[in-house]
PyMOL Python script that loads the backbone (N, CA, C, O; Angstrom):
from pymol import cmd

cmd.read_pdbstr("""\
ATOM      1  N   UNK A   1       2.854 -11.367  -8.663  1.00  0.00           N
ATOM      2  CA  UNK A   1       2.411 -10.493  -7.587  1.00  0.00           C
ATOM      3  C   UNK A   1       3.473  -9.399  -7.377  1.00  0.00           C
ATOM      4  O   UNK A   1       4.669  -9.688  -7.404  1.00  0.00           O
ATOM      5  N   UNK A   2       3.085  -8.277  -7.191  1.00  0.00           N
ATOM      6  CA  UNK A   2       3.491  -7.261  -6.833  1.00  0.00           C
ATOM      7  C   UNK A   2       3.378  -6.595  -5.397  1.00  0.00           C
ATOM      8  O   UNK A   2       2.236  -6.537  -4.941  1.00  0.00           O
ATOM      9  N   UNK A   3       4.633  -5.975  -4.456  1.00  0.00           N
ATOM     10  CA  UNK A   3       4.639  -5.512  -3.512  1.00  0.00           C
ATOM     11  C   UNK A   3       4.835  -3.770  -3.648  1.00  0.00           C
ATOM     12  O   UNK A   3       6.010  -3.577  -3.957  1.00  0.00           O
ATOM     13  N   UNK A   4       4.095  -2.460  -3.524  1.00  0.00           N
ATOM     14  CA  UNK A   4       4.446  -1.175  -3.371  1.00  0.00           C
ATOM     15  C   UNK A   4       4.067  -1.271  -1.992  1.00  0.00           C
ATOM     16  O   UNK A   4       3.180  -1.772  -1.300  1.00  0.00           O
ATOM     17  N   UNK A   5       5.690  -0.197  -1.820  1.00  0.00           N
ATOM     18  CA  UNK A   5       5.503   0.316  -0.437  1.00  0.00           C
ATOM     19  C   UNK A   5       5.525   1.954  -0.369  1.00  0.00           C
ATOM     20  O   UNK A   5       6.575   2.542  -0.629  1.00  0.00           O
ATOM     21  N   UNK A   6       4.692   2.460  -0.118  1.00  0.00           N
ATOM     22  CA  UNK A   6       4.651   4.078   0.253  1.00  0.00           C
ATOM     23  C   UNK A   6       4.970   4.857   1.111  1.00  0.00           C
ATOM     24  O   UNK A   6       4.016   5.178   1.820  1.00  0.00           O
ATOM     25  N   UNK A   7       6.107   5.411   1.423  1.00  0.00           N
ATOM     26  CA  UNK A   7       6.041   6.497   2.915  1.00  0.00           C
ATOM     27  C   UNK A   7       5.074   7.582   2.383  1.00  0.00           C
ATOM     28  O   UNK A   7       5.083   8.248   1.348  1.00  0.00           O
ATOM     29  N   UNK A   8       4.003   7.519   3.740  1.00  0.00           N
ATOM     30  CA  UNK A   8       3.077   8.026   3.454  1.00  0.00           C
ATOM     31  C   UNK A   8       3.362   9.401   5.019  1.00  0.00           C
ATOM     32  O   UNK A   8       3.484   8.911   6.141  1.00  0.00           O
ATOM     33  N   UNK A   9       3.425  10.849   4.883  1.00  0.00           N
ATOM     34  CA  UNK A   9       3.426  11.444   6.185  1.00  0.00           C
ATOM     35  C   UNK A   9       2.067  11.965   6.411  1.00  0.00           C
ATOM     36  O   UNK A   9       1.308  12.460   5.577  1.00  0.00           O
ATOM     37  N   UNK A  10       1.837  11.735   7.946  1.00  0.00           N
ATOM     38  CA  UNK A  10       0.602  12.754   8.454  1.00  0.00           C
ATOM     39  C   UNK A  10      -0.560  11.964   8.417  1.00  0.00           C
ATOM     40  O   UNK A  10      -1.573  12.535   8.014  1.00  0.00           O
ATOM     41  N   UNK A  11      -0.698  10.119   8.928  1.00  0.00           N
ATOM     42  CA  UNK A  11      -1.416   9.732   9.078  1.00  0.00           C
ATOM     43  C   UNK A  11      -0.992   9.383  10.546  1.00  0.00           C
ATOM     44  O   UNK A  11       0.076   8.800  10.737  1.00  0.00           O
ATOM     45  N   UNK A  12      -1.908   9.772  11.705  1.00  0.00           N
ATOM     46  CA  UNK A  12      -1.924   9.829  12.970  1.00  0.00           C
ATOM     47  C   UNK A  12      -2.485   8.646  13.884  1.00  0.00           C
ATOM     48  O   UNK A  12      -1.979   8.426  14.984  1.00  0.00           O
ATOM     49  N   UNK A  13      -3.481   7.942  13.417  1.00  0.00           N
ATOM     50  CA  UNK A  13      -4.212   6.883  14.088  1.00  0.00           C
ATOM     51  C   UNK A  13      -4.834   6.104  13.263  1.00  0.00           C
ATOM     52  O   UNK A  13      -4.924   6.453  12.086  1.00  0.00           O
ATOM     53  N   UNK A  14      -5.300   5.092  13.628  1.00  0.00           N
ATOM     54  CA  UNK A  14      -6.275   4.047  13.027  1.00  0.00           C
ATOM     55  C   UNK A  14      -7.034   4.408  11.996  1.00  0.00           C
ATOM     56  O   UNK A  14      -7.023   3.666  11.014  1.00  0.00           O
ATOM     57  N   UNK A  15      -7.943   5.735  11.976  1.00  0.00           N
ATOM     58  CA  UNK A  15      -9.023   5.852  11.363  1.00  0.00           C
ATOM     59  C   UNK A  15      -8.014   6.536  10.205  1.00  0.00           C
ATOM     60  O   UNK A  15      -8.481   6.709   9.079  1.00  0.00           O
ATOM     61  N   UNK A  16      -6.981   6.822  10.420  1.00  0.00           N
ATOM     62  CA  UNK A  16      -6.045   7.750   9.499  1.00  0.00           C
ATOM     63  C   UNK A  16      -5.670   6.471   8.221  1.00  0.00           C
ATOM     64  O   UNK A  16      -5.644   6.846   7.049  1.00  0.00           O
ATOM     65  N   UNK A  17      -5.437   5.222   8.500  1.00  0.00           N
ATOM     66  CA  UNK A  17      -5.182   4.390   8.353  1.00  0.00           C
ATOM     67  C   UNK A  17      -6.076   3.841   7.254  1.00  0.00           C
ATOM     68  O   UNK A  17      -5.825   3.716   6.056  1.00  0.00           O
ATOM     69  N   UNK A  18      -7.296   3.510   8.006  1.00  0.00           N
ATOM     70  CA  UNK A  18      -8.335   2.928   7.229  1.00  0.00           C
ATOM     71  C   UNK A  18      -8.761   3.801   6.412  1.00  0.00           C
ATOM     72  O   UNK A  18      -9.473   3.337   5.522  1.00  0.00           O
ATOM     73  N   UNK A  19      -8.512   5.358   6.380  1.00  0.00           N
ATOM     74  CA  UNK A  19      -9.307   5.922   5.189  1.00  0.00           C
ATOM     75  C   UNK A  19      -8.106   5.727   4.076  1.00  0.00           C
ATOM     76  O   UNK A  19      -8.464   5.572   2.909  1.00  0.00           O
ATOM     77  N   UNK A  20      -6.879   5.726   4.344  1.00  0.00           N
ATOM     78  CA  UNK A  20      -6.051   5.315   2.707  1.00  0.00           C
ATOM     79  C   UNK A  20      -6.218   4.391   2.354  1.00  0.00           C
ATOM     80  O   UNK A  20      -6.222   4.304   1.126  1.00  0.00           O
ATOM     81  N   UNK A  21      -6.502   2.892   3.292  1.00  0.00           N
ATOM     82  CA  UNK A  21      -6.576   1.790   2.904  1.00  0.00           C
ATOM     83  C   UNK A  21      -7.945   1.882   2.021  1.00  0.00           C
ATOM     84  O   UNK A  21      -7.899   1.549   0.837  1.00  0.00           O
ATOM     85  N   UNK A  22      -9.150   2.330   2.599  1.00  0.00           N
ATOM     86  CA  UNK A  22     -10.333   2.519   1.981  1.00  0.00           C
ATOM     87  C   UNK A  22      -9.929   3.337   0.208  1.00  0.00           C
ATOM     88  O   UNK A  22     -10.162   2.877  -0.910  1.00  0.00           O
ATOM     89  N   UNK A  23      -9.422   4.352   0.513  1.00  0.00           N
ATOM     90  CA  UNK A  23      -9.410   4.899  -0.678  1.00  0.00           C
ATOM     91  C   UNK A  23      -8.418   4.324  -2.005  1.00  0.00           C
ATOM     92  O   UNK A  23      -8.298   4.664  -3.182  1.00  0.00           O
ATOM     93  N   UNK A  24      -7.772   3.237  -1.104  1.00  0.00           N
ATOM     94  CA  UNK A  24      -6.646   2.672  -2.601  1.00  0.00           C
ATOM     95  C   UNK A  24      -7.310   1.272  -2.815  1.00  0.00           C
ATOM     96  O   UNK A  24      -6.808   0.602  -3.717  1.00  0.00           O
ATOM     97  N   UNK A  25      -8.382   0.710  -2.116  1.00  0.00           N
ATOM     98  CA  UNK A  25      -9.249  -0.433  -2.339  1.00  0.00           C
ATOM     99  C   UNK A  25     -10.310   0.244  -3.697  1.00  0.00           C
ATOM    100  O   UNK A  25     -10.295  -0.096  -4.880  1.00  0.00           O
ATOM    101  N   UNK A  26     -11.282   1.410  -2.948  1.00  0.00           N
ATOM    102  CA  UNK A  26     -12.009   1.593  -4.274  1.00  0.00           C
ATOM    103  C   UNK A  26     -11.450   2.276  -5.627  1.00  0.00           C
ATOM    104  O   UNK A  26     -12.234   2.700  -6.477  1.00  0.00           O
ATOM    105  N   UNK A  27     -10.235   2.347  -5.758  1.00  0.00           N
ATOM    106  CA  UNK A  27      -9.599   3.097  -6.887  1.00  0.00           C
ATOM    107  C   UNK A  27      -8.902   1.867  -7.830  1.00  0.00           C
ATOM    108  O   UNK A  27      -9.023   1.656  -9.037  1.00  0.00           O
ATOM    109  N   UNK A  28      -8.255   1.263  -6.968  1.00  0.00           N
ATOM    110  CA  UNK A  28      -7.839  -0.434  -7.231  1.00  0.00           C
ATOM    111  C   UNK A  28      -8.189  -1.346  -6.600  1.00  0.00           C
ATOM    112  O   UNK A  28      -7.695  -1.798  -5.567  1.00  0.00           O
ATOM    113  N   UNK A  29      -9.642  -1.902  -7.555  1.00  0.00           N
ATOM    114  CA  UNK A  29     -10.437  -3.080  -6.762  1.00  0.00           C
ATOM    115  C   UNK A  29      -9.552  -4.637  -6.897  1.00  0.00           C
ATOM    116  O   UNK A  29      -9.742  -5.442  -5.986  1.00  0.00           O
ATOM    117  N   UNK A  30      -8.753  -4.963  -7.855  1.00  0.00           N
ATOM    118  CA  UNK A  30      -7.997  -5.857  -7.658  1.00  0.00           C
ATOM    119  C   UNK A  30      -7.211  -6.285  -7.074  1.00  0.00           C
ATOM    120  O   UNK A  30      -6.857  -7.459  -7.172  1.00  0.00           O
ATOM    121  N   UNK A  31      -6.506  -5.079  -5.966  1.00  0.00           N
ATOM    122  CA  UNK A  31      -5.303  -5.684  -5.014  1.00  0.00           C
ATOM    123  C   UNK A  31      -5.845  -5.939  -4.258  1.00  0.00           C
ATOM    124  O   UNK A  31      -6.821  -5.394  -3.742  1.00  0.00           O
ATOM    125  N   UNK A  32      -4.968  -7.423  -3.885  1.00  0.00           N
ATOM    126  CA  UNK A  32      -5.325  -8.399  -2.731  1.00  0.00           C
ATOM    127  C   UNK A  32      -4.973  -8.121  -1.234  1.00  0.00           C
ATOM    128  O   UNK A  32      -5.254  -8.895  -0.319  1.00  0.00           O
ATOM    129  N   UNK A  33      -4.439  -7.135  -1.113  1.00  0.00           N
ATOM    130  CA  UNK A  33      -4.011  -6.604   0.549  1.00  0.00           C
ATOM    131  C   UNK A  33      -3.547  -5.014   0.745  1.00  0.00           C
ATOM    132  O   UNK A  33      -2.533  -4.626   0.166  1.00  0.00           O
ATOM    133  N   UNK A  34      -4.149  -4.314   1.392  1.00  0.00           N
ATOM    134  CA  UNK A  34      -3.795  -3.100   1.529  1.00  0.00           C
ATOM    135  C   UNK A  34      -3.548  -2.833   3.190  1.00  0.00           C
ATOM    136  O   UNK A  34      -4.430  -2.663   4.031  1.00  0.00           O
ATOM    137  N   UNK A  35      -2.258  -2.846   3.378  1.00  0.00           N
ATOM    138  CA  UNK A  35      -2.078  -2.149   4.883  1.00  0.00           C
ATOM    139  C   UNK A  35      -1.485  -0.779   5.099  1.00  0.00           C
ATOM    140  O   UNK A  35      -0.641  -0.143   4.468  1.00  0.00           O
ATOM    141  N   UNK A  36      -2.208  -0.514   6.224  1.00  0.00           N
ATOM    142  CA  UNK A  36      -1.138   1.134   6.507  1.00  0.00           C
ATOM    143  C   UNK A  36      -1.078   1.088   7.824  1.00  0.00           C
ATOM    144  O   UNK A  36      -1.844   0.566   8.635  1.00  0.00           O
ATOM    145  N   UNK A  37       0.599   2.104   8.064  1.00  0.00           N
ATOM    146  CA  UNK A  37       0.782   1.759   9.571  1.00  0.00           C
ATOM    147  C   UNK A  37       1.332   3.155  10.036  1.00  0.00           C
ATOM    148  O   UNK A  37       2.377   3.507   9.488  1.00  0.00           O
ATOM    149  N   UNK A  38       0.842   3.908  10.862  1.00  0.00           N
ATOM    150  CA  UNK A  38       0.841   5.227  11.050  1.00  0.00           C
ATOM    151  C   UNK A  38       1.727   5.521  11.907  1.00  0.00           C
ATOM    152  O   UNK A  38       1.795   6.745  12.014  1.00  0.00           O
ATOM    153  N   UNK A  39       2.705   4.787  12.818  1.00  0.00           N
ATOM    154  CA  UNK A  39       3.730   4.292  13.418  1.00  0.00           C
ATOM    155  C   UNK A  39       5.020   4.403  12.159  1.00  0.00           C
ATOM    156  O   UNK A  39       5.920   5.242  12.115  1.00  0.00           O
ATOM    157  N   UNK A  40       4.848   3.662  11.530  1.00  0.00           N
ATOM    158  CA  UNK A  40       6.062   3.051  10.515  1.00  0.00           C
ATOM    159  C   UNK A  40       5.752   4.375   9.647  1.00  0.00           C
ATOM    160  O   UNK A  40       6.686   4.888   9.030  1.00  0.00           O
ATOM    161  N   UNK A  41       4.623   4.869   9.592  1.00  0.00           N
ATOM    162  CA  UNK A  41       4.413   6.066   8.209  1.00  0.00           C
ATOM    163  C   UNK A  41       4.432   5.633   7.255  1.00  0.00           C
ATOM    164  O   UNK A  41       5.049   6.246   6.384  1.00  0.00           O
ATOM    165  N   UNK A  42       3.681   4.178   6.866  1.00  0.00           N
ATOM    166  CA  UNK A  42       3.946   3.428   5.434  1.00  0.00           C
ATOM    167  C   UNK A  42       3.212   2.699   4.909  1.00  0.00           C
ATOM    168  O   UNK A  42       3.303   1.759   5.699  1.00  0.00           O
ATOM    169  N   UNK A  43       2.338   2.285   3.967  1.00  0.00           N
ATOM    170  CA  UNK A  43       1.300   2.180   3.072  1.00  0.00           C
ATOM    171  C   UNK A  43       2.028   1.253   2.129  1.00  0.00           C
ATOM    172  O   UNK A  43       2.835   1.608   1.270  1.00  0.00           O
ATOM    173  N   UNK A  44       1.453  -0.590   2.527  1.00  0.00           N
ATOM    174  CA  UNK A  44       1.896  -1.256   1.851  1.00  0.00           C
ATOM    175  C   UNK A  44       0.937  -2.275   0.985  1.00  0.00           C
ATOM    176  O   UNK A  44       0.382  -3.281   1.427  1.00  0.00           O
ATOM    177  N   UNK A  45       0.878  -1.728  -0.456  1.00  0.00           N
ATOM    178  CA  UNK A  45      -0.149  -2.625  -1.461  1.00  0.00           C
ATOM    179  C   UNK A  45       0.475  -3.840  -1.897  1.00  0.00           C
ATOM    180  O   UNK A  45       1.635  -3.801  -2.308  1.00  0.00           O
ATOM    181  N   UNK A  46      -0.253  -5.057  -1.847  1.00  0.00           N
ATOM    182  CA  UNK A  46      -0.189  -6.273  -2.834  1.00  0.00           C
ATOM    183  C   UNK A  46      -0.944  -6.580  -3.507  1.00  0.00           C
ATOM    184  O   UNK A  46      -1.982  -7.118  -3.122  1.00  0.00           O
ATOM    185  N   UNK A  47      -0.653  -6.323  -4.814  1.00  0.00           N
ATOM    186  CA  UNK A  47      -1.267  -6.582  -6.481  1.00  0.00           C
ATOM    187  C   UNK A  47      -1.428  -7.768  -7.296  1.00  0.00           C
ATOM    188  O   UNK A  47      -0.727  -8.486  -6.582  1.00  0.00           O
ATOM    189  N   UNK A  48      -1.750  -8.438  -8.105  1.00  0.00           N
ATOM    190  CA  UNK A  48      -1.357  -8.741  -9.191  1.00  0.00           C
ATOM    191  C   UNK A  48      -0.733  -8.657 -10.281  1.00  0.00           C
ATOM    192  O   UNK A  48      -0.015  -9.497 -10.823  1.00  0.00           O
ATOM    193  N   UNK A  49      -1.051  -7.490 -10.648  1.00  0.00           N
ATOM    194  CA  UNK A  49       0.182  -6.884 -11.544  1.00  0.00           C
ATOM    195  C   UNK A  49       0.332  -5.224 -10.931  1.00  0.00           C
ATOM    196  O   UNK A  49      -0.466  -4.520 -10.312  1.00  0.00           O
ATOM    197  N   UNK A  50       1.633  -5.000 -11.382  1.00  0.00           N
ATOM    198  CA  UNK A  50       2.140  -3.789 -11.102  1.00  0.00           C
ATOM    199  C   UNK A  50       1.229  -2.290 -11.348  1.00  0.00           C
ATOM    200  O   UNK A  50       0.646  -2.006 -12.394  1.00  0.00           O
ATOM    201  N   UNK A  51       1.278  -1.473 -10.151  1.00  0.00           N
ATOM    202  CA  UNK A  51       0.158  -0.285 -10.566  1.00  0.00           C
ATOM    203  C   UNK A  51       0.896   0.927 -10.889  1.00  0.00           C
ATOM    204  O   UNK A  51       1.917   1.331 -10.333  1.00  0.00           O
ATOM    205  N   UNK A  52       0.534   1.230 -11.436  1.00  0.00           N
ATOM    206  CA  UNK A  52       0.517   2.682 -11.700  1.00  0.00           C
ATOM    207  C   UNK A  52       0.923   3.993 -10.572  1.00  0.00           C
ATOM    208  O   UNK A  52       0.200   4.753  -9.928  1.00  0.00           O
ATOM    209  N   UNK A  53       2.491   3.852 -10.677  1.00  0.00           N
ATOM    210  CA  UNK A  53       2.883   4.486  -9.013  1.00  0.00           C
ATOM    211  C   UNK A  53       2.188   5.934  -9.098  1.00  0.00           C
ATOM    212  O   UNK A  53       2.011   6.500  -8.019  1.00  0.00           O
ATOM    213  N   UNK A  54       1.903   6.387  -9.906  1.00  0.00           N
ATOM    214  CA  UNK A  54       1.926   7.883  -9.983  1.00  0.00           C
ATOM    215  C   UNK A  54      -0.086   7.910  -9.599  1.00  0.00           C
ATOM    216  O   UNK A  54      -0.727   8.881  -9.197  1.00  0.00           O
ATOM    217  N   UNK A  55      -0.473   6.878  -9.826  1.00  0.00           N
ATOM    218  CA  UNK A  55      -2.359   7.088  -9.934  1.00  0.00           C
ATOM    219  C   UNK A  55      -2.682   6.535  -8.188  1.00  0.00           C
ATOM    220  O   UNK A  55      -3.638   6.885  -7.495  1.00  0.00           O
ATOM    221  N   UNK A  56      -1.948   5.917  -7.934  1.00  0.00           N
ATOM    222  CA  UNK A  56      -1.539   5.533  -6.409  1.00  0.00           C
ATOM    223  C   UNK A  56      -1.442   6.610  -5.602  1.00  0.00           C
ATOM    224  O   UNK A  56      -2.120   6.947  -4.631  1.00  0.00           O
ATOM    225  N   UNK A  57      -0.299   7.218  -6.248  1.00  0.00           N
ATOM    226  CA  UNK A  57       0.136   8.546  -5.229  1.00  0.00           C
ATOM    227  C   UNK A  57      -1.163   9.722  -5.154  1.00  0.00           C
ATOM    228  O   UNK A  57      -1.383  10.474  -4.205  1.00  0.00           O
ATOM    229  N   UNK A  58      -1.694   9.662  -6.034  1.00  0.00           N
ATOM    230  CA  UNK A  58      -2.359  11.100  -6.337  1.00  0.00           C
ATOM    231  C   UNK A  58      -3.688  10.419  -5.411  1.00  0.00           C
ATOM    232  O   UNK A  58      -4.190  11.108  -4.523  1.00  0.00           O
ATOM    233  N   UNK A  59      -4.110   9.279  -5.641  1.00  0.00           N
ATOM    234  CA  UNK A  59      -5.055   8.496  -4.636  1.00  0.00           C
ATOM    235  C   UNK A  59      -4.797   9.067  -3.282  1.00  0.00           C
ATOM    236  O   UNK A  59      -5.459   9.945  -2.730  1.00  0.00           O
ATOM    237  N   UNK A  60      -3.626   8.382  -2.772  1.00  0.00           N
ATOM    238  CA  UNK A  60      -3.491   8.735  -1.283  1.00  0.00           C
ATOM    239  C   UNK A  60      -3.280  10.422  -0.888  1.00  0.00           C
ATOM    240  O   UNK A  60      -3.725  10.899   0.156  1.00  0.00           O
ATOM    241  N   UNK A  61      -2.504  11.242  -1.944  1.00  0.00           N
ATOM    242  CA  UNK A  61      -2.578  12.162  -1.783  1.00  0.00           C
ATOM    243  C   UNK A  61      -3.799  13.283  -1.570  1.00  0.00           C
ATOM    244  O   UNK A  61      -3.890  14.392  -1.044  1.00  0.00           O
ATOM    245  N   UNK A  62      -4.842  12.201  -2.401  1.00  0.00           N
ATOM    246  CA  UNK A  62      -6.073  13.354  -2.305  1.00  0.00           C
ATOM    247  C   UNK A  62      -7.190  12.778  -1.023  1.00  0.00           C
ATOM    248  O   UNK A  62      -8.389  13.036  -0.912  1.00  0.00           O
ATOM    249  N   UNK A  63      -6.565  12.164  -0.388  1.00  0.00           N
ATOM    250  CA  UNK A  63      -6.887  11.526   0.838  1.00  0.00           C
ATOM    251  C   UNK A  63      -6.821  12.599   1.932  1.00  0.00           C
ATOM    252  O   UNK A  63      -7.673  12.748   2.807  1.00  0.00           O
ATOM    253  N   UNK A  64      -5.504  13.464   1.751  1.00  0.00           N
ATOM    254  CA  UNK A  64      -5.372  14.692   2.603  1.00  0.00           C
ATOM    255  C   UNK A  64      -3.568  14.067   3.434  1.00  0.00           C
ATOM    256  O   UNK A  64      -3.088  14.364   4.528  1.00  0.00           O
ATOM    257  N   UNK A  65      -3.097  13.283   2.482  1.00  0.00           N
ATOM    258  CA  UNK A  65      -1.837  13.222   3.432  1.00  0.00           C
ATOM    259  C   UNK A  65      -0.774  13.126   2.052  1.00  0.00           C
ATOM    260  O   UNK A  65      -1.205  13.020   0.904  1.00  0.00           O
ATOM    261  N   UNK A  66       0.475  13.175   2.352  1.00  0.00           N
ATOM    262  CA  UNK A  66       1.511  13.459   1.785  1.00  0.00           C
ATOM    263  C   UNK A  66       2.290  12.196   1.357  1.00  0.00           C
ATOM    264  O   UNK A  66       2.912  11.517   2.174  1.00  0.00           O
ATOM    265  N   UNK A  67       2.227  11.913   0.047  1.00  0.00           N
ATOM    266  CA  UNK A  67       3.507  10.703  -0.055  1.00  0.00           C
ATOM    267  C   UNK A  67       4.672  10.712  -0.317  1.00  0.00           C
ATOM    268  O   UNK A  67       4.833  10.991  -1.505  1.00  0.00           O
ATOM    269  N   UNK A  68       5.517  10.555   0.169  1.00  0.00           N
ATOM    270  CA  UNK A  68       7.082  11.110   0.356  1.00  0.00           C
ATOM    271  C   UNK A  68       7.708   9.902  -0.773  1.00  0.00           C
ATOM    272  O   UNK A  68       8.747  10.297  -1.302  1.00  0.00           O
ATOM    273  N   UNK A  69       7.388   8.908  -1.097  1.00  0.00           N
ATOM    274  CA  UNK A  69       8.021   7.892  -1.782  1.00  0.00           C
ATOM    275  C   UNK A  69       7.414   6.586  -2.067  1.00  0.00           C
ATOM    276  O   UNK A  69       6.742   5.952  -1.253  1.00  0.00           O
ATOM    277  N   UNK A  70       7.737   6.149  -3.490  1.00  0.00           N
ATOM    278  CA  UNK A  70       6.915   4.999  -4.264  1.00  0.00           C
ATOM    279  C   UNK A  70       8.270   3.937  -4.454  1.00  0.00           C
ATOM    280  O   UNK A  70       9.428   4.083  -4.847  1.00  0.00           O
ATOM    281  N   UNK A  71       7.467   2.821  -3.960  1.00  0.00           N
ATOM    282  CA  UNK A  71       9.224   1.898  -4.441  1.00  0.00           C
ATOM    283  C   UNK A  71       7.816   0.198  -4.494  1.00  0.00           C
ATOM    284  O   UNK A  71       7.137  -0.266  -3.577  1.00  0.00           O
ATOM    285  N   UNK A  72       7.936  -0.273  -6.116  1.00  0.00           N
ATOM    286  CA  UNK A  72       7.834  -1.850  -6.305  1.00  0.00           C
ATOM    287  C   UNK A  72       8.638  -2.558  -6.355  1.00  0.00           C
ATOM    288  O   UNK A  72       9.718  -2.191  -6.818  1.00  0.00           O
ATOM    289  N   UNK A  73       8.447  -3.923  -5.882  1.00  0.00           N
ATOM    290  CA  UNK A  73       9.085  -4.957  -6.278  1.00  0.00           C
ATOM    291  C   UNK A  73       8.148  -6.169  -6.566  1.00  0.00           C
ATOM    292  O   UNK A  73       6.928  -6.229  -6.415  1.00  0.00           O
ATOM    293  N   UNK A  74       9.091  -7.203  -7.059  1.00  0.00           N
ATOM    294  CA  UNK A  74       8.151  -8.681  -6.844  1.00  0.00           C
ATOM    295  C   UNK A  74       7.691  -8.977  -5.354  1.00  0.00           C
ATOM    296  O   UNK A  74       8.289  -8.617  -4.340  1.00  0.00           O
ATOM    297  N   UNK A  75       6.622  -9.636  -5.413  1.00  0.00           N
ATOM    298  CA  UNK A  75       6.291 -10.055  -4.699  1.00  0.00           C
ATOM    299  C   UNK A  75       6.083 -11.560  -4.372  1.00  0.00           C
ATOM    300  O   UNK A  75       5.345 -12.105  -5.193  1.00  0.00           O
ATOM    301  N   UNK A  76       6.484 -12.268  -3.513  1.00  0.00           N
ATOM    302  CA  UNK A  76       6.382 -13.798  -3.705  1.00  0.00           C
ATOM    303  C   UNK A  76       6.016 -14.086  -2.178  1.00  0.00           C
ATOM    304  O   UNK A  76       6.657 -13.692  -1.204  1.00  0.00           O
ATOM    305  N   UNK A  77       4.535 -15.066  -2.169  1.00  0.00           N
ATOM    306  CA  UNK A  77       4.005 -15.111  -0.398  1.00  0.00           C
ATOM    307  C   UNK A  77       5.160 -16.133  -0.147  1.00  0.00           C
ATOM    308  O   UNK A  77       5.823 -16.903  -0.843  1.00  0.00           O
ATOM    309  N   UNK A  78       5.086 -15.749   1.287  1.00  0.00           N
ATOM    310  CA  UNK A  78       6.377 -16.747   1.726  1.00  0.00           C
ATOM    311  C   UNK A  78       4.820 -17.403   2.977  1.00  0.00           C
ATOM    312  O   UNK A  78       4.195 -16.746   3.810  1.00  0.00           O
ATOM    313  N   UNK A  79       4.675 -18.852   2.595  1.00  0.00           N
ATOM    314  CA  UNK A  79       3.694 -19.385   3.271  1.00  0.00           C
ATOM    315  C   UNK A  79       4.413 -20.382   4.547  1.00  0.00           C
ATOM    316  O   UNK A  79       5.618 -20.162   4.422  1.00  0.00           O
ATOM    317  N   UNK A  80       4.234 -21.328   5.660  1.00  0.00           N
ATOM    318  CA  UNK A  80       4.474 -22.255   6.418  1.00  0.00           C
ATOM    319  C   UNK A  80       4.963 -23.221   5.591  1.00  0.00           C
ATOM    320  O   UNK A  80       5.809 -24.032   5.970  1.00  0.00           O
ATOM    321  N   UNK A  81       4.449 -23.200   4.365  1.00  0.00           N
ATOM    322  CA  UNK A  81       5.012 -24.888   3.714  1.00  0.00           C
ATOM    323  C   UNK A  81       6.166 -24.192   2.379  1.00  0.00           C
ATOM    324  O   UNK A  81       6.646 -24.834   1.444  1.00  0.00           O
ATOM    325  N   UNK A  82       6.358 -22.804   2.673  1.00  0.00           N
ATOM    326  CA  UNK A  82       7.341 -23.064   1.701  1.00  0.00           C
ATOM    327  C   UNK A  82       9.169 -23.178   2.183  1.00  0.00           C
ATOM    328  O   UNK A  82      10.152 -23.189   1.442  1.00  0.00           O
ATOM    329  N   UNK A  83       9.105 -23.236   3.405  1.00  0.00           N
ATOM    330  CA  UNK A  83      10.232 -23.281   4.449  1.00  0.00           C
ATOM    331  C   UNK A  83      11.202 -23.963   3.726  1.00  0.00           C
ATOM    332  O   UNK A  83      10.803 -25.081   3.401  1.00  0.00           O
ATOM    333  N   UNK A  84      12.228 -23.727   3.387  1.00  0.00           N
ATOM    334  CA  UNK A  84      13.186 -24.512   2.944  1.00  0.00           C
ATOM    335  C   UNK A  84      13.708 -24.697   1.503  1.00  0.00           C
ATOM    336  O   UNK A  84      14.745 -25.228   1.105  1.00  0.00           O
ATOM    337  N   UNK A  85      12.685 -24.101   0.828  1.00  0.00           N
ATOM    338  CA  UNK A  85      12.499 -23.839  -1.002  1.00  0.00           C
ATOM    339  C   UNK A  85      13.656 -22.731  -1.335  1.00  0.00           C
ATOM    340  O   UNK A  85      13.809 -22.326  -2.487  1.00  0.00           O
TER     341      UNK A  85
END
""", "prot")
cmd.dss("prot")
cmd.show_as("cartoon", "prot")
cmd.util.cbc("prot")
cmd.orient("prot")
């Protein structure tokens, strides 16, 4: 699993929100979680395997907002029962 996080500028509210989330769901139907937080200014995907930072960006970009920065890493769920591992 894979974690990208995006500073994304010039998303203002909720609906600002749900249209990147909307638009990086139908472009990449395989990632398992897409949040955005218009507060934080940041657009965070979890994958399966690693995407394509640059087909990402141009996604959200043609959304009508600006991405200031692409950064992956691993991703590993940290669940209730893995406390102590």
């Amino acid at each position: 699993m894979f974690k990208t996080t995006m500073k994304v500028e010039g998303m203002m509210c909720g609906m600002c929100e749900a249209h990147v989330n909307d638009a990086v769901r139908k472009e990449f139907p395989k990632v398992k979680k897409v949040t955005s937080s218009h507060g934080k200014g940041e657009t965070v995907v979890i994958s399966p395997e690693e995407l394509d930072q640059e087909a990402l960006k141009k996604v959200v970009e043609a959304t009508g907002y600006q991405v200031l920065s692409v950064s992956t890493e691993p991703y590993e769920k940290k669940g209730l029962f893995s406390f102590g591992k």
